[in-house]
Backbone bond lengths (Angstrom), bond angles and torsions (degrees), N, CA, C in turn:
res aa  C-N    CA-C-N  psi(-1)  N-CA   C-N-CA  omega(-1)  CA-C   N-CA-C  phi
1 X - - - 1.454 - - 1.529 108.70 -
2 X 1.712 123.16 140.23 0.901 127.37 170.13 1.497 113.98 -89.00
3 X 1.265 103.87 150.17 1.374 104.23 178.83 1.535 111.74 -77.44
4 X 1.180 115.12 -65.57 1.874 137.97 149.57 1.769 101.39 2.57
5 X 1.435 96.82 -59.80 1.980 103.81 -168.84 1.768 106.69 -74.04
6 X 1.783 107.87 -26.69 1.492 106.52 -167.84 1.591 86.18 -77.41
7 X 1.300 146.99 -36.54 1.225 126.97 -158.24 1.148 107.03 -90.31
8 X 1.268 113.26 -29.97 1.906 117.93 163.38 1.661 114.82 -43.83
9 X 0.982 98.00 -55.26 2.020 112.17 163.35 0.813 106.07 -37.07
10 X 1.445 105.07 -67.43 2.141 120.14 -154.93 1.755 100.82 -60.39
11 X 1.307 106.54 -57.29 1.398 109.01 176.38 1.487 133.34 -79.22
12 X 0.911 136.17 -36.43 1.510 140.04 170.22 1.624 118.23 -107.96
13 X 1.220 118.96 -10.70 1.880 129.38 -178.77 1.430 87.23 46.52
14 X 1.886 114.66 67.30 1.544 116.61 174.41 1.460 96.76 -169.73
15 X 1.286 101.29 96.40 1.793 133.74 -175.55 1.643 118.77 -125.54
16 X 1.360 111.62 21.02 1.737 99.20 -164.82 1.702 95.62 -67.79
17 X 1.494 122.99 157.46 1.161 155.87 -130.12 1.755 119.82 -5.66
18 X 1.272 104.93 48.00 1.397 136.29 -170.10 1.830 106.44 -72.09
19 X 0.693 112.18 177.79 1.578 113.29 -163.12 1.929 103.87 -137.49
20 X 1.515 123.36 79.78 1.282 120.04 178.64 1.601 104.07 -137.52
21 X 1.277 88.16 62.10 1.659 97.21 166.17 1.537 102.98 -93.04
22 X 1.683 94.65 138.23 1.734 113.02 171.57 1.524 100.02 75.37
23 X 1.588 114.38 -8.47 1.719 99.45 174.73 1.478 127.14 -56.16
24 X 1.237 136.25 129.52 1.833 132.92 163.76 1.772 101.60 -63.79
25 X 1.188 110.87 88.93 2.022 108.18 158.42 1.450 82.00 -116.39
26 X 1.482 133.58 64.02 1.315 112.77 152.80 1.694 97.68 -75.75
27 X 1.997 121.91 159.94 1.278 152.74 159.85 1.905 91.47 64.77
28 X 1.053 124.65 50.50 1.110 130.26 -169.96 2.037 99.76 -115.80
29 X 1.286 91.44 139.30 2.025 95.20 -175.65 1.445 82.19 -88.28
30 X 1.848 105.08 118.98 1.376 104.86 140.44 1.316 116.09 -129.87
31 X 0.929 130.68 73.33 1.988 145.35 -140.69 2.162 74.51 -98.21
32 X 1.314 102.40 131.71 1.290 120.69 178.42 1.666 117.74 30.17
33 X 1.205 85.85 54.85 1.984 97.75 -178.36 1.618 91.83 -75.49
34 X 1.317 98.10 164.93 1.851 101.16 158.65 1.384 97.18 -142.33
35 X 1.182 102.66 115.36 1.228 133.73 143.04 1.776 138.86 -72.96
36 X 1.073 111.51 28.44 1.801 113.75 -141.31 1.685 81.47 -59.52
37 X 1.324 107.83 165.98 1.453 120.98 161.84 1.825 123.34 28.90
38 X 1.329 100.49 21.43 1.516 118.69 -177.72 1.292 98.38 -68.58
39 X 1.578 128.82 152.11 1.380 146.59 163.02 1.801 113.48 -79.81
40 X 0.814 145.35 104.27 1.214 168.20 -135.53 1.209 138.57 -104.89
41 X 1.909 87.25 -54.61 1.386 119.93 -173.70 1.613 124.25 -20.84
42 X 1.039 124.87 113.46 1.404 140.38 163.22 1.784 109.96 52.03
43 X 1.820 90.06 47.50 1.627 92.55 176.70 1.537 84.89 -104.66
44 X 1.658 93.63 -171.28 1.747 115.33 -163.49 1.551 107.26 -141.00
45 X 1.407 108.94 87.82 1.031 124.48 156.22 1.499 132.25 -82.40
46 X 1.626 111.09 11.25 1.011 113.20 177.05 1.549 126.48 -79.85
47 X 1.996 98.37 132.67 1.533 120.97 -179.03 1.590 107.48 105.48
48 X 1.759 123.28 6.44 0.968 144.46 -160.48 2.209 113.86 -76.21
49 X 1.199 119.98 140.32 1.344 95.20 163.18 1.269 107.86 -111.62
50 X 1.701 126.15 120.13 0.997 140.04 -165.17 1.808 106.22 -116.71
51 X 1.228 98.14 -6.26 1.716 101.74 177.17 1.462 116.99 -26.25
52 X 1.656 104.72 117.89 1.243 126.25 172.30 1.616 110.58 60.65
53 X 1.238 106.90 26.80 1.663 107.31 170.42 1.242 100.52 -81.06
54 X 1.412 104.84 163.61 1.873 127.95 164.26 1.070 107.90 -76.88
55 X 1.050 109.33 130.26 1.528 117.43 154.22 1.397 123.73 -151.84
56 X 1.418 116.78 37.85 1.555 122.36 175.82 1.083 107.82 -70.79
57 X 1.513 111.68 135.82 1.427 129.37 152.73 1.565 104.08 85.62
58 X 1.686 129.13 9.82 1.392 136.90 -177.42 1.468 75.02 -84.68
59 X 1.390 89.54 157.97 1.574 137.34 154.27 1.229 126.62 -76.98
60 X 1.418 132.60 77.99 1.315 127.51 169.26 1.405 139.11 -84.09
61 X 1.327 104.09 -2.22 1.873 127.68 -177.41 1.520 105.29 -20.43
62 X 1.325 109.55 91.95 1.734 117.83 157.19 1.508 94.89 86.44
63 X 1.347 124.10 25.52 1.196 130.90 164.30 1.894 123.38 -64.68
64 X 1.215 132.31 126.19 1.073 128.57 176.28 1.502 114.06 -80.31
65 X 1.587 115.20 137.74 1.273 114.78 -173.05 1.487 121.13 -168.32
66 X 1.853 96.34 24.16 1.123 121.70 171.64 1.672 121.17 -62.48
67 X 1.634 90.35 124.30 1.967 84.52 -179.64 1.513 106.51 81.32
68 X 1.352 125.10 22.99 1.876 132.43 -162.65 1.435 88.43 -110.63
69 X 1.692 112.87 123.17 1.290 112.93 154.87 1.512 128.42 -57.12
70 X 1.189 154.26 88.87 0.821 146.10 176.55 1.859 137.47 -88.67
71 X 1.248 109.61 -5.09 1.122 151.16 -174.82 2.028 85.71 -32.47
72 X 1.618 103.25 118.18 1.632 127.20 166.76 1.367 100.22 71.10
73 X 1.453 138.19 -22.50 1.028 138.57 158.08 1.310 124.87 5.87
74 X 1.223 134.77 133.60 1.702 134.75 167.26 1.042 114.80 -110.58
75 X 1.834 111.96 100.71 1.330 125.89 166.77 1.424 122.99 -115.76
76 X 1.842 107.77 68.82 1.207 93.12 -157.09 1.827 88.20 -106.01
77 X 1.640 120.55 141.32 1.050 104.09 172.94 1.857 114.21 113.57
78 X 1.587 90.81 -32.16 1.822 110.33 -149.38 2.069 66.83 -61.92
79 X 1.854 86.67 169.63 1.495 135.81 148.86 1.130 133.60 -98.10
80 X 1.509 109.38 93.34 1.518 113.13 -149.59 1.579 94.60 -126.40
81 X 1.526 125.48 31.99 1.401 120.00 172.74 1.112 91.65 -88.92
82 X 1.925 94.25 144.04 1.309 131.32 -178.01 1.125 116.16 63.75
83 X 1.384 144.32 12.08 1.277 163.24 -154.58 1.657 98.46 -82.65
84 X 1.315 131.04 142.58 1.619 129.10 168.47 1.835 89.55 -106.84
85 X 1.188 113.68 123.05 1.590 125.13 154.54 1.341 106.59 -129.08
86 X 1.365 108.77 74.17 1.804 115.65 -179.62 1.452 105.34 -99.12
87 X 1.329 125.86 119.68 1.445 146.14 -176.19 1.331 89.47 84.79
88 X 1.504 157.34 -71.57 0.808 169.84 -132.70 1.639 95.38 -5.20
89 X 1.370 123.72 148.47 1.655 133.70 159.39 1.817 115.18 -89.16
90 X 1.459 108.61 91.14 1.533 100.66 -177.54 1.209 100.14 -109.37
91 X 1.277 131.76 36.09 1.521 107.95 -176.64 1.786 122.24 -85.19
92 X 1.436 88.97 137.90 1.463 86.75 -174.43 1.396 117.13 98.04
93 X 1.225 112.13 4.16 1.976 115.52 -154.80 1.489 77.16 -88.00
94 X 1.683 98.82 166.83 1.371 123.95 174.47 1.902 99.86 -124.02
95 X 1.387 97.91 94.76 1.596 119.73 167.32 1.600 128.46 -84.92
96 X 1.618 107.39 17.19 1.523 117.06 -141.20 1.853 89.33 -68.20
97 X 1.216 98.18 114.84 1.655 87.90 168.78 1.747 107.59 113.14
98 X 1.136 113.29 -47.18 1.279 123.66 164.01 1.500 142.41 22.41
99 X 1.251 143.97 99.29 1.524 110.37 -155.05 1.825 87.76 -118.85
100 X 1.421 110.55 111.79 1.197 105.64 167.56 1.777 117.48 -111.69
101 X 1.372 112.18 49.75 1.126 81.37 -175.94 1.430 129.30 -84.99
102 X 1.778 135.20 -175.60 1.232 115.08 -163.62 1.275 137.03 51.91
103 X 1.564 111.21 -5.79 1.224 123.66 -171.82 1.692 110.41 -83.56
104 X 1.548 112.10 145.23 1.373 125.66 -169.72 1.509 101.53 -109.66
105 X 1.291 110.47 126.54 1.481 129.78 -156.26 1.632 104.02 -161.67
106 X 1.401 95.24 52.17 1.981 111.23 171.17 1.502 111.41 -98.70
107 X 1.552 86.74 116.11 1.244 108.06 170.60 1.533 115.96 91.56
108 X 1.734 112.74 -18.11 1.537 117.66 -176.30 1.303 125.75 -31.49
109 X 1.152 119.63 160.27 1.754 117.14 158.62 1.494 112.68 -119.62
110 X 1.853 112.85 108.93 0.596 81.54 168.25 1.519 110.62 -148.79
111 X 2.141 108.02 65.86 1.148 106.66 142.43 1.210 166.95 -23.98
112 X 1.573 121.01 146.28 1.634 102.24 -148.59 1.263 130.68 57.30
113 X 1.770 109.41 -13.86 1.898 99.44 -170.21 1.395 114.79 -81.74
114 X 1.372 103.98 144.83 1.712 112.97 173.21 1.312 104.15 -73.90
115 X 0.903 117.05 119.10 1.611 135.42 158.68 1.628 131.09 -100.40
116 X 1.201 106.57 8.22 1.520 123.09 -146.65 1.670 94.10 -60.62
117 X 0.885 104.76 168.17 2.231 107.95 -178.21 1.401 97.99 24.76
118 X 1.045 139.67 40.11 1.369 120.09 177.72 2.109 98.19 -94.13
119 X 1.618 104.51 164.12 1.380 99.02 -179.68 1.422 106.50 -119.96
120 X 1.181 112.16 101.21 1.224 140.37 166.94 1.633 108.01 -52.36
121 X 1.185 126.54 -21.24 1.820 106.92 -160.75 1.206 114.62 -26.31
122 X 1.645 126.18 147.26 1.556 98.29 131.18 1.232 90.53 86.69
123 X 1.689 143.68 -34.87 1.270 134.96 -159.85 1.807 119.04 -69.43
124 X 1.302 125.07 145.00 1.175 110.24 167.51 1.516 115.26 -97.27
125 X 1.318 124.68 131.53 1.532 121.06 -176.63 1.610 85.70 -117.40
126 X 1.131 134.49 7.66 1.784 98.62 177.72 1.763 135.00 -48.53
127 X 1.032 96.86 130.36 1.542 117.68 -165.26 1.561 127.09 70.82
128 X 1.140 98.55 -9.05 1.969 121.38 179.88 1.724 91.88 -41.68
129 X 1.588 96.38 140.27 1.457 115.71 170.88 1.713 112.17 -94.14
130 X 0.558 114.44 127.39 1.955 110.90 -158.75 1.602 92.38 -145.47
131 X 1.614 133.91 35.45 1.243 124.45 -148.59 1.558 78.46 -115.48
132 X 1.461 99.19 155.97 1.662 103.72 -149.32 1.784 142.60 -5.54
133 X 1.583 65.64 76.63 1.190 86.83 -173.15 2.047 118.01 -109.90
134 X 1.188 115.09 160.80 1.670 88.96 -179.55 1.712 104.97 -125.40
135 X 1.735 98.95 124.02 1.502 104.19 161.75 1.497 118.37 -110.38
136 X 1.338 113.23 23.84 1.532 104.96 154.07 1.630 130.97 -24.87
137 X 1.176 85.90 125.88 2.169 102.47 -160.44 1.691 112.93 45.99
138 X 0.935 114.45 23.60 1.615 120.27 176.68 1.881 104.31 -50.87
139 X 0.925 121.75 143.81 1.432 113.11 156.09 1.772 125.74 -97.36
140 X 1.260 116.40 90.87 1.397 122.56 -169.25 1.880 96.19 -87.24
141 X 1.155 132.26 39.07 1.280 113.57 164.66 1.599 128.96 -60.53
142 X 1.524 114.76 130.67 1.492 94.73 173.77 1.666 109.60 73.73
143 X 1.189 115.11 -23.71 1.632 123.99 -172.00 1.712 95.50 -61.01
144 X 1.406 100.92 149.80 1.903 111.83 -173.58 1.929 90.80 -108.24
145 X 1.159 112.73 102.20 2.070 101.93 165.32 1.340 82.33 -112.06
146 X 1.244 149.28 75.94 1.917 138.27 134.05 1.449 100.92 -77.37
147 X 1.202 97.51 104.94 1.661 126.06 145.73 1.677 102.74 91.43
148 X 1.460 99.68 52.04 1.431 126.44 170.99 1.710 114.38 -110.87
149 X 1.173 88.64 142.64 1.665 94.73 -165.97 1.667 107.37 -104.32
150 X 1.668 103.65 84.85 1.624 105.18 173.83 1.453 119.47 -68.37
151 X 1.459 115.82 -21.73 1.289 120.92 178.44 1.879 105.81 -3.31
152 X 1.365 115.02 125.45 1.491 138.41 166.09 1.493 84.26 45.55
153 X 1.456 138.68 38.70 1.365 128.67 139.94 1.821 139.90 -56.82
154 X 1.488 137.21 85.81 1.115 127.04 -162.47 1.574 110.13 -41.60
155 X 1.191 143.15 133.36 1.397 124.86 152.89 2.014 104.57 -146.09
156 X 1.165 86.81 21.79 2.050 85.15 140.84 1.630 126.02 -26.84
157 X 1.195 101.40 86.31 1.677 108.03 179.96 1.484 111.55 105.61
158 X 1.232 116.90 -18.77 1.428 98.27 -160.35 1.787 108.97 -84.94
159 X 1.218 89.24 161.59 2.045 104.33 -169.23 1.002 106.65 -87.71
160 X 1.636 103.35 116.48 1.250 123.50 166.93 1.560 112.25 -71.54
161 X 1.485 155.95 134.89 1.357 115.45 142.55 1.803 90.94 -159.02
162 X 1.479 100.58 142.76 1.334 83.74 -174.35 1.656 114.88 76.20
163 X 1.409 114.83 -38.68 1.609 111.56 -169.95 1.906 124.83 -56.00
164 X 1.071 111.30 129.52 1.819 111.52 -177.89 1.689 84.81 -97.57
165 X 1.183 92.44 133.80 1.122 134.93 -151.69 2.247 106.14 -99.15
166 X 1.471 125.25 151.24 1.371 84.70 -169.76 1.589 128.22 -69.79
167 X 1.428 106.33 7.68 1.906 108.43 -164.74 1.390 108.58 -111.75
168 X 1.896 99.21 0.07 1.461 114.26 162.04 1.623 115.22 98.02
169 X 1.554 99.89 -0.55 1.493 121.67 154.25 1.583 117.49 -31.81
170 X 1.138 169.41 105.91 1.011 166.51 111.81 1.994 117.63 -22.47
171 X 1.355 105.17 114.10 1.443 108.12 -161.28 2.046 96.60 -114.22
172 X 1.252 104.46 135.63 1.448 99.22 168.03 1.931 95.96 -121.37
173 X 0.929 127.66 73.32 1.459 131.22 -171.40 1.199 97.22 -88.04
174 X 1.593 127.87 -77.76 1.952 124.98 178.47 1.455 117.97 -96.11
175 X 1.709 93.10 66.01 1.849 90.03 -178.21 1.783 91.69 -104.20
């Protein structure tokens, strides 16, 4: 982590390709920060309000972001393997592209969100609200949704394989 990029944060919430890997901004206001293409890596923004910030194409790998408002947010692109977004507020976010795999996403909300090509492997959605929401071509391999609410969720194309399903069904459909 740079010091230079944390005060860029602290003072203007305007860091795009900024350097705050391993930083603590957990419960920190970053309400429409931009971050574009920022390095991330295994900081802790968790409990944060990040509403409607940028963050395409950052690096979040094993980033904490549990309990993070995220609400309209632009995460299209981000690196979100191994990432914890438990409770997290995504509704509405733009994930188009997304790579979550391994990623923990219990209980999230994240209605309305575009998810479209995003890569789910491996992901945990238990109890996640995903209700009209769109995972068109998403990759849900191996992905856990038991007791996730797809209700009027698009997912046209997306890969089933391996996926538990929300009633705990296990589907091998595109293996």
């Amino acid at each position: 982590m740079k010091q230079e990029d944390l005060e860029r944060l602290s003072s203007a919430r305007n860091c795009p390709k900024g350097d705050l890997s391993g930083g603590d901004l957990s419960g920190s206001y970053l309400k429409g920060a931009n971050l574009l293409g920022a390095n991330l890596k295994d900081a802790d923004f968790s409990s944060c309000d990040m509403e409607s910030a940028n963050l395409e194409g950052a690096d979040l790998y094993g980033a904490n972001l549990d309990g993070t408002k995220l609400r309209f947010a632009n995460l299209a692109g981000v690196n979100l393997e191994n990432a914890k977004l438990d409770q997290a507020d995504l509704h509405g976010a733009n994930m188009k592209g997304a790579r979550l795999v391994a990623a923990s996403l219990v209980d999230v909300d994240l209605r309305f969100a575009n998810l479209e090509g995003a890569d789910l492997r491996k992901a945990h959605l238990g109890g996640a609200n995903l209700k009209e929401g769109n995972l068109r071509k998403a990759n849900l391999g191996a992905a856990s949704l038991k007791g996730a609410d797809l209700s009027f969720t698009e997912m046209e194309g997306a890969k089933l394989c391996n996926t538990t399903m929300p009633d705990g069904q296990i589907v091998y459909k595109d293996c």
